[in-house]
N, C-alpha and C positions, 0 to 999 in steps of 0.2 A: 657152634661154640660150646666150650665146657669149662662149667660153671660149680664154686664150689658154692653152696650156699651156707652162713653161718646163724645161729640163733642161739643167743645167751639166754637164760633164762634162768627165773630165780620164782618159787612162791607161786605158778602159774598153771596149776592144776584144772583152773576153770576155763582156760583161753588155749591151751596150749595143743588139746586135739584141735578142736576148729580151725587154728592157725595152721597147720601142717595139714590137713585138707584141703585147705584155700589153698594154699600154695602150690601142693601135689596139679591141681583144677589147672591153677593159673600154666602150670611150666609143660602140663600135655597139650595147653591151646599154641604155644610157641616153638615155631619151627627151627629143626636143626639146632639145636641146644640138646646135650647132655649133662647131667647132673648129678651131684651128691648131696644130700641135706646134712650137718651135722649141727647137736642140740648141747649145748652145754649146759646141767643143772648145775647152776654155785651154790651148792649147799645148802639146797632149800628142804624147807622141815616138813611137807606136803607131799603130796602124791605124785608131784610131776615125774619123777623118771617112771613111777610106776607104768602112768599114762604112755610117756613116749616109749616106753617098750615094746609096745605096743605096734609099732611101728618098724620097731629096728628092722634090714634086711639090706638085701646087696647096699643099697646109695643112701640109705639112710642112717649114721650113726648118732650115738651116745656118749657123750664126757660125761661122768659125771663128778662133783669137786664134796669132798668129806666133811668140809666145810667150805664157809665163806669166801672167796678169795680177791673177788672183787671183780668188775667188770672186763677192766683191762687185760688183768691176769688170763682169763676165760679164752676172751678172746684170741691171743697168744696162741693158747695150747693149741686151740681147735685151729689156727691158720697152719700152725708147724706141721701139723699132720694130715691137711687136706693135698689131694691127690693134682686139685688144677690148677691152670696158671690163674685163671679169671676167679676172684672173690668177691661174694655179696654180702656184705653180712646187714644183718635187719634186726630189732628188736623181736621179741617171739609176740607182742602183741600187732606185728605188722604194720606200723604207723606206715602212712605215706604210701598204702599198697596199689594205688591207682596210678601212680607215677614207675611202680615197675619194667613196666613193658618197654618204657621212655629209658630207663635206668641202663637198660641193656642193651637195646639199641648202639646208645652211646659209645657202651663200654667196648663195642667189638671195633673203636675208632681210639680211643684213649685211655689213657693211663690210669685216670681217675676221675670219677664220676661221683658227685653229693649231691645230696637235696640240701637247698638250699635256704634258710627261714630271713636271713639276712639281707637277702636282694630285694634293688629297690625295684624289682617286680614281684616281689611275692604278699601276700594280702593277709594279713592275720586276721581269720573270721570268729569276730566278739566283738556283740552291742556292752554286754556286761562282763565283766572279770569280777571274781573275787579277789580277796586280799592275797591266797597262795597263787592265784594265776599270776596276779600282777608283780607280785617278789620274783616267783620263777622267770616270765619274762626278761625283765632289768635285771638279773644276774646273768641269765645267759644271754643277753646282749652287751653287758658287762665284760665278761671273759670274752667274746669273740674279737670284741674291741681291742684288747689290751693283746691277745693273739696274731690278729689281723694286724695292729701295728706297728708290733715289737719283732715278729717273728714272721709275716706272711705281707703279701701285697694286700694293703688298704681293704681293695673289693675282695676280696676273695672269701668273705662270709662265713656260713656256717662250720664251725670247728667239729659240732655233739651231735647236730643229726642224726636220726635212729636209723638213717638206709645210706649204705655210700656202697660201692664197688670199685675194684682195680685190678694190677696185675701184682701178684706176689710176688715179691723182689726175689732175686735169684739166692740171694744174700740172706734171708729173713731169718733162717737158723741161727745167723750168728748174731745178728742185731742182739745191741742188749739195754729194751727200751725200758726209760725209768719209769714209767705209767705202770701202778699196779692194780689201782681202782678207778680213774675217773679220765682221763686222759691218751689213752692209745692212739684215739679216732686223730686226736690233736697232734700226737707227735708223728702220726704216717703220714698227715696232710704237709706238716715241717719238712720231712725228708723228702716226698714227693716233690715240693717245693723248690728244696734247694737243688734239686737233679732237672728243674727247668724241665718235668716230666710234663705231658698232653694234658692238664684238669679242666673242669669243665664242670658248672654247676646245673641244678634245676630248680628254678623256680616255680612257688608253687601255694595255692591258699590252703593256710594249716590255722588250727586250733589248738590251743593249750589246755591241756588236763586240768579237769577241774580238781584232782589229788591223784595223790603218790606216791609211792615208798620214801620218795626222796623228802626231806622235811626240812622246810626251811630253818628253823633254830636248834635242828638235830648236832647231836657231835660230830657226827660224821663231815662235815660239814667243818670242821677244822682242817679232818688230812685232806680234804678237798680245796680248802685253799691252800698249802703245805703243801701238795704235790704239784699246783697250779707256780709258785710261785717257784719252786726247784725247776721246773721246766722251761720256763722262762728263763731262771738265770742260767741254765747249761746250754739251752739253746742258742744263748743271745752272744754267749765267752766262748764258748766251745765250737769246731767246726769241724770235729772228726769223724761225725757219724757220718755214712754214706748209704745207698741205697746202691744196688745192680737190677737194672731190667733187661 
């Protein structure tokens, strides 16, 4: 199988060789898989591309963004331009990296493959939460909800999970998704959706960050409901996007 693999990353100078070691480790123990890694810095003010240059060579590139552009944006570029049909993309701090192996497996059966936090198989391991764990939880159980009901079948769970893989639409050049910062992962799973394509989740016990860039009374935290709620309403009126696999 060949495999694009993608990694957004923003501010992550101190995680970010370790995490492309691990990985490099993980993708030589698994057979018959070829690969590309590519790294997108969004405009982080830190060393990270210095770091990943470090690396650069045949399969492993570099985006990097002049400034900020947002999560969704990132990912976009770096899918338009990867070489395979199979994409993984993951956070650069790896979450969920012991479900990999599972991740792929799958993917060389179906369309679309996520880890899943929302299944009533999956276990959230915390005796204790603080106050930001327990906000970030209820909101992003929150949006999955109102995703899941308005836009997607009931069960179908996690929308934001930091690891999913699929087959990049044949079409995906032209796609012209409204997600610019928070929302991509949500509107591929919508189209995947509406194309009655193979999905298929993973269940799994995770833990919540006990902090994060992400801040719960931050402004940002406006266009994030603002583009949450534009996607909902194009999705819900609207039925011309399409997908080609």
């Amino acid at each position: 199988m060949k495999v694009s693999f993608i990694l957004p990353c923003l501010n992550a100078e101190f995680i970010i060789e370790n995490s492309i070691q691990k990985l490099k480790k993980k993708l030589l123990k698994i057979k018959n898989i070829n690969y590309e890694l590519i790294l997108i810095d969004d405009g982080s003010t830190d060393d990270t591309s210095k770091i990943i240059k470090k690396f650069k060579g045949k399969n492993i590139k570099l985006i990097t963004n002049s400034k900020n552009l947002g999560k969704s944006t990132s990912l976009i570029k770096a899918i338009k331009i990867a070489k395979y049909e199979k994409i993984i993309i993951c956070d650069c701090d790896l979450p969920y990296f012991k479900y990999l192996n599972k991740l792929i497996k799958l993917l060389r059966t179906n369309n679309l493959v996520y880890i899943n936090r929302r299944s009533s198989k999956s276990t959230l391991e915390a005796k204790k939460m603080n106050f930001y764990q327990i906000s970030r939880h209820i909101i992003g159980s929150m949006v999955c909800f109102v995703l899941n009901l308005l836009l997607l079948d009931k069960d179908t769970g996690d929308t934001q999970a930091g690891l999913k893989g699929f087959d990049k639409p044949k079409n995906f050049n032209k796609i012209n998704f409204l997600s610019k910062k928070f929302f991509f992962d949500a509107e591929l799973m919508i189209l995947f959706h509406r194309y009655k394509a193979k999905m298929i989740s993973i269940p799994l016990k995770y833990r919540i960050y006990e902090n994060s860039t992400i801040k719960i009374f931050g402004l940002e935290n406006f266009v994030f409901l603002l583009e949450l709620i534009k996607i909902v309403l194009f999705y819900k009126f609207f039925k011309n996007k399409k997908i080609i696999l």
